[in-house]
C-alpha positions as a LaTeX table, in Angstrom:
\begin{tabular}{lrrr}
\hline
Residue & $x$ (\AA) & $y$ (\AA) & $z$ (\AA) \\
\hline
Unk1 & 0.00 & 0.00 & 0.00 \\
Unk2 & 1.26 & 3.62 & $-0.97$ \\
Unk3 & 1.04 & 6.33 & 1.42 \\
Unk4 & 0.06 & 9.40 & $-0.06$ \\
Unk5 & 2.11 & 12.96 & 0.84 \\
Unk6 & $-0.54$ & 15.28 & 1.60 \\
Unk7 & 2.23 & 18.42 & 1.79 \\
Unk8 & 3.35 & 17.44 & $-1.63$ \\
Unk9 & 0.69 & 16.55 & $-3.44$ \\
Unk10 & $-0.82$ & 20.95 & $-2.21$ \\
Unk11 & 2.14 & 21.88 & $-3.43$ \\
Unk12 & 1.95 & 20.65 & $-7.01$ \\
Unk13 & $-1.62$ & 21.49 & $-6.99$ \\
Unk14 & $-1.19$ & 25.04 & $-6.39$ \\
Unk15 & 1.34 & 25.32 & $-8.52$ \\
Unk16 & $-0.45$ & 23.63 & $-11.65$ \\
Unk17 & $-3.32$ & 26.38 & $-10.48$ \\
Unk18 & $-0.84$ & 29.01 & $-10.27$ \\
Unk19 & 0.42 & 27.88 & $-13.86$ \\
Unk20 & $-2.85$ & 27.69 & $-15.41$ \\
Unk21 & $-3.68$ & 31.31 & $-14.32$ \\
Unk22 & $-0.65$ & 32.87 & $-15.50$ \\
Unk23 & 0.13 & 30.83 & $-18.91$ \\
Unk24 & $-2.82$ & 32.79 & $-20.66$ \\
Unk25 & $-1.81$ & 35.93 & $-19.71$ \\
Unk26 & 1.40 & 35.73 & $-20.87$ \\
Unk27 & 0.59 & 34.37 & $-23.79$ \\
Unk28 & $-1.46$ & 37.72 & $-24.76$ \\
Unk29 & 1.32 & 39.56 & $-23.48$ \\
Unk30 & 3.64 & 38.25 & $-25.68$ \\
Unk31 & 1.26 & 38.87 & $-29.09$ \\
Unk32 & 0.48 & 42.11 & $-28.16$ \\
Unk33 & 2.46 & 44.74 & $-30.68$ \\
Unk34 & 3.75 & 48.25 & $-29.23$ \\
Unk35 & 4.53 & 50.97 & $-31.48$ \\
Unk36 & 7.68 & 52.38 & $-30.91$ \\
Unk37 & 8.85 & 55.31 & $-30.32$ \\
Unk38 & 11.23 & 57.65 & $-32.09$ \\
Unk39 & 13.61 & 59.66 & $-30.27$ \\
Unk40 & 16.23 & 59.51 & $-33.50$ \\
Unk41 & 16.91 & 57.94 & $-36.91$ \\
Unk42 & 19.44 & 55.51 & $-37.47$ \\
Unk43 & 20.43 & 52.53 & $-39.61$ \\
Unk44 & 18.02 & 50.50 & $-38.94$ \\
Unk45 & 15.25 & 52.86 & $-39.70$ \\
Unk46 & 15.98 & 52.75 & $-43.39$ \\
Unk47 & 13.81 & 49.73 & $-44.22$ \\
Unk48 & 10.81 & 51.27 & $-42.96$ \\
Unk49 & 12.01 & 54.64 & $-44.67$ \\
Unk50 & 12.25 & 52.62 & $-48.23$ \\
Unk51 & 9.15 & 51.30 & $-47.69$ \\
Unk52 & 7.22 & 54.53 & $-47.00$ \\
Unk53 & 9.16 & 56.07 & $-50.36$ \\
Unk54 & 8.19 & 52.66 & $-52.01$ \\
Unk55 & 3.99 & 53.25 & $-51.38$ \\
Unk56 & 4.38 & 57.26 & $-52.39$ \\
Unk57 & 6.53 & 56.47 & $-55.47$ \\
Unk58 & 6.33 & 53.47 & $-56.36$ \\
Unk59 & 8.10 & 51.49 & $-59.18$ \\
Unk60 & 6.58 & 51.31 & $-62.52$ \\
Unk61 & 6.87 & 49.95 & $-65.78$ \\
Unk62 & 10.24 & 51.49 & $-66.73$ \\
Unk63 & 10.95 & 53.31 & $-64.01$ \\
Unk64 & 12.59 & 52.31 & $-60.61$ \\
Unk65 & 10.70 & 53.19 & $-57.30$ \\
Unk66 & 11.91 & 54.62 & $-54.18$ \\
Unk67 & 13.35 & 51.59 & $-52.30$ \\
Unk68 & 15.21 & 51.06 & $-55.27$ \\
Unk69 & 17.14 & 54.75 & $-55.26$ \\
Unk70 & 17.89 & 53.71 & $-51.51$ \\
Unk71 & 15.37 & 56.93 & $-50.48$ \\
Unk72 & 15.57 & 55.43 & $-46.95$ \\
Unk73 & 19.48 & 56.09 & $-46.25$ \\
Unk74 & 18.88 & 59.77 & $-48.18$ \\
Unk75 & 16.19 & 60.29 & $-45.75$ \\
Unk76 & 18.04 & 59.24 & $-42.61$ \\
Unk77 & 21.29 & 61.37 & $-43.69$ \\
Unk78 & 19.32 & 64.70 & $-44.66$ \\
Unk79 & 17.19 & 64.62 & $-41.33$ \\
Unk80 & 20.12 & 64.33 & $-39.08$ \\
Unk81 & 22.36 & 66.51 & $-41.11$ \\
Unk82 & 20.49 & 68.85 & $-42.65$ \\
Unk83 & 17.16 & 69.53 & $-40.59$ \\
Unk84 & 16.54 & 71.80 & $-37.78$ \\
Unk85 & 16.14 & 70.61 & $-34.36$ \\
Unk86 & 12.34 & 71.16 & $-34.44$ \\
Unk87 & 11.87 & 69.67 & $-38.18$ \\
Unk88 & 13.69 & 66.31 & $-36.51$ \\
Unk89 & 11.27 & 66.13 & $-33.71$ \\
Unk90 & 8.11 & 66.68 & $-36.26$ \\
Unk91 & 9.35 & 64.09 & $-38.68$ \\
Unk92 & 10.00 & 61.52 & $-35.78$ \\
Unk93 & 6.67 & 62.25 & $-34.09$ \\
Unk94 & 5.67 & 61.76 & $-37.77$ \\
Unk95 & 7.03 & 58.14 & $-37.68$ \\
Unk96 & 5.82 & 57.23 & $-34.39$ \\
Unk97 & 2.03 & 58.21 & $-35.25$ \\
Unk98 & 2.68 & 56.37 & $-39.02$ \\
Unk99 & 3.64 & 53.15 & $-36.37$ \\
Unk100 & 0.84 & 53.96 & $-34.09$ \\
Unk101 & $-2.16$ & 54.26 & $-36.23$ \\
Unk102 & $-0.97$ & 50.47 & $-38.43$ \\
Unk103 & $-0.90$ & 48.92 & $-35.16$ \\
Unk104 & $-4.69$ & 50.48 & $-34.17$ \\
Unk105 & $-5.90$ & 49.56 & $-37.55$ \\
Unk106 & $-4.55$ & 46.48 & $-38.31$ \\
Unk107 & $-2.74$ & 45.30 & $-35.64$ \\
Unk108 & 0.91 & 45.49 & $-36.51$ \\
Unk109 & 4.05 & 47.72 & $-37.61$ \\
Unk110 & 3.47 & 49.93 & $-41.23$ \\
Unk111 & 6.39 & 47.69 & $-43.11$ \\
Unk112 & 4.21 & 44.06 & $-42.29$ \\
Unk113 & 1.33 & 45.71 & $-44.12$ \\
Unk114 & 0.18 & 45.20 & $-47.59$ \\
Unk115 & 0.31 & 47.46 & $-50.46$ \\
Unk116 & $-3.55$ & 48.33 & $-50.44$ \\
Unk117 & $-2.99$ & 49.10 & $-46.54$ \\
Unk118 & $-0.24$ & 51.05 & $-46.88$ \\
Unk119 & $-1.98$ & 53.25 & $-49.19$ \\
Unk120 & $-4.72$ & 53.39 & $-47.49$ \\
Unk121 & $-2.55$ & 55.04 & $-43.96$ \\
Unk122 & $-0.85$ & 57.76 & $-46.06$ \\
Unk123 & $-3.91$ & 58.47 & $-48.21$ \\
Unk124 & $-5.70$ & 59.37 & $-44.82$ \\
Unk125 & $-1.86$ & 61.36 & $-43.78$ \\
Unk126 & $-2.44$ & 63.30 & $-46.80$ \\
Unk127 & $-6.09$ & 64.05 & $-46.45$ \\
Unk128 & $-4.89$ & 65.32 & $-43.15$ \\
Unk129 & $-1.54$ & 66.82 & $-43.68$ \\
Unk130 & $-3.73$ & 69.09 & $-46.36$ \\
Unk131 & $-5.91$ & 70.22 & $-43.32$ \\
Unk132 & $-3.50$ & 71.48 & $-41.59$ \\
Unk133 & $-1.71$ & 72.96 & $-44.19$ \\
Unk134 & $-4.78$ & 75.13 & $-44.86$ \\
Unk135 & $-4.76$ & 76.35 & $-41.43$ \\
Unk136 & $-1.42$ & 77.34 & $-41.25$ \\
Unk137 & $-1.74$ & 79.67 & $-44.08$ \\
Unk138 & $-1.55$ & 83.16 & $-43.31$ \\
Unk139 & 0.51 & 82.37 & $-40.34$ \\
Unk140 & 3.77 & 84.40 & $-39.74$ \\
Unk141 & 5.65 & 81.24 & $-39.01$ \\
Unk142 & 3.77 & 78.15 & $-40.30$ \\
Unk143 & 4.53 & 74.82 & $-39.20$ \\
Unk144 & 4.97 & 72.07 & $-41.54$ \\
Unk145 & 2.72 & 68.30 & $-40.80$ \\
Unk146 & 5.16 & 65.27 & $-41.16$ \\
Unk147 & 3.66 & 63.81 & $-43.78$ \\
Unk148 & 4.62 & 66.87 & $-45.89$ \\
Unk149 & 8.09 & 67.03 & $-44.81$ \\
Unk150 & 8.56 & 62.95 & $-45.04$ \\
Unk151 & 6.70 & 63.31 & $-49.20$ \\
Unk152 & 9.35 & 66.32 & $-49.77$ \\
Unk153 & 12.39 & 64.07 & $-48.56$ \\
Unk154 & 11.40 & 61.10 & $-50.47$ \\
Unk155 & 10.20 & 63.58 & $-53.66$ \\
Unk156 & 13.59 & 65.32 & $-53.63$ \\
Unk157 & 15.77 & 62.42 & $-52.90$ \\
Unk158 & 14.47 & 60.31 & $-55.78$ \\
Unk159 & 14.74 & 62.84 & $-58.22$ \\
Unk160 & 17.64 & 64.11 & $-57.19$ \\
Unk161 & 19.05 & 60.73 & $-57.44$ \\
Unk162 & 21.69 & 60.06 & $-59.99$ \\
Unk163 & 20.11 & 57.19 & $-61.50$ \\
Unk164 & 16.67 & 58.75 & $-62.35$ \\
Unk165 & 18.40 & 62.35 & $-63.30$ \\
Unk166 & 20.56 & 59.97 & $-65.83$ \\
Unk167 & 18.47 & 56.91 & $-66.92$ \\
Unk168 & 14.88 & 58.49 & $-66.53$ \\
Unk169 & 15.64 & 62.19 & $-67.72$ \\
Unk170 & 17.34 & 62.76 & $-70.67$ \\
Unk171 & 20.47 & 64.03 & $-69.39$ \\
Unk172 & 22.96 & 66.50 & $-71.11$ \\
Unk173 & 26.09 & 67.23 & $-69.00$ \\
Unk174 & 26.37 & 71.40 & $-68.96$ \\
Unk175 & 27.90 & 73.02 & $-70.69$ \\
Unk176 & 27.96 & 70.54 & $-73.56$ \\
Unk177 & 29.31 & 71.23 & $-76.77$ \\
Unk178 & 28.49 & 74.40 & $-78.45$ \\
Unk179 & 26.39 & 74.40 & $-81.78$ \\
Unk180 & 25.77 & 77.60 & $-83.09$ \\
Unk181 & 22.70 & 76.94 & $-85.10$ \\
Unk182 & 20.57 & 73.99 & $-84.70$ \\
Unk183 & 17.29 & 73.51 & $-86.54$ \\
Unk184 & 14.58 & 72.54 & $-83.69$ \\
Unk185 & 11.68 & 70.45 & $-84.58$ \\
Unk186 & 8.96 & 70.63 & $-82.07$ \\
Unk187 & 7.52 & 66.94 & $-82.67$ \\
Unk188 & 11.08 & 64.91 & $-82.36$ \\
Unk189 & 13.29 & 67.44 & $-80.50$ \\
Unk190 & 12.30 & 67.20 & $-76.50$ \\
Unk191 & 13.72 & 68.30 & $-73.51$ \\
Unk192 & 13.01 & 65.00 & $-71.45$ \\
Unk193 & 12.06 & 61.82 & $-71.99$ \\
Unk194 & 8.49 & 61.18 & $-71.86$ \\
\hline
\end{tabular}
């Protein structure tokens, strides 16, 4: 006959109880997603960057898109080289609202969305980043919404690029050679490829 050890066998039981309590909540815990939060750009920023350039320019039939011209590493030089103190903490608030309102929507970070739901967050930033540009207008010192200033960098950075300014425009290095008189016909002669 086995004799049965009452102070163990409590033991165990409370803490299989204890166990089953906590397991779920952990469990939650660990699927929940947190947006971060900016406090500065760095290296590891620029995949999120070329994916933000990617959904405003995109690529298209014969022309490269954003992530391509490496718009996330032009973005994350210019706003730590070249922008003022107040433009950096606009364009990372910028970022961490971008991060904050893919999470509320659909549950996780802007770069693990799909196309249609990427375009569908900065459609609404630019609905909204219009707004507010019309109420800053007539101020002495406007302020600028972070969705303008992030469409800028990515604007000016892929078309200031050296493979769209040579490959997409057609590029003439200035000055050129000099030709005195040229004839100049309007239907074959342009200025840009189109």
């Amino acid at each position: 006959m086995t004799t049965m050890d009452r102070k163990g066998f409590l033991q165990q039981l409370t803490f299989l109880g204890g166990c089953t309590l906590m397991a779920p909540t952990v469990l939650l815990q660990s699927c929940k997603v947190e947006p971060r939060i900016w406090s500065s750009l760095s290296a590891k920023d620029i995949a999120l960057l070329d994916e933000l350039g990617e959904t405003i320019l995109p690529k298209t039939e014969g022309q490269p898109g954003a992530r391509e011209m490496e718009i996330g590493k032009y973005v994350v030089e210019v706003v730590n080289a070249c922008l003022s103190p107040e433009d950096q903490d606009t364009f990372l608030y910028g970022l961490t609202s971008i991060d904050a309102n893919s999470i509320a929507d659909f549950g996780k970070p802007f770069e693990d969305l799909g196309q249609e739901d990427r375009y569908g967050i900065l459609k609404a930033l630019q609905d909204e980043a219009v707004a507010f540009n019309e109420q800053q207008q007539g101020k002495l010192e406007p302020e600028i919404h972070y969705f303008s200033l992030l469409k800028e960098l990515v604007v000016t950075g892929y078309f200031t690029s050296k493979k769209v300014m040579t490959e997409v425009f057609d590029y003439h290095p200035v000055p050129g050679k000099y030709e005195g008189c040229v004839d100049f016909d309007v239907a074959k002669d342009k200025p840009y490829k189109g």
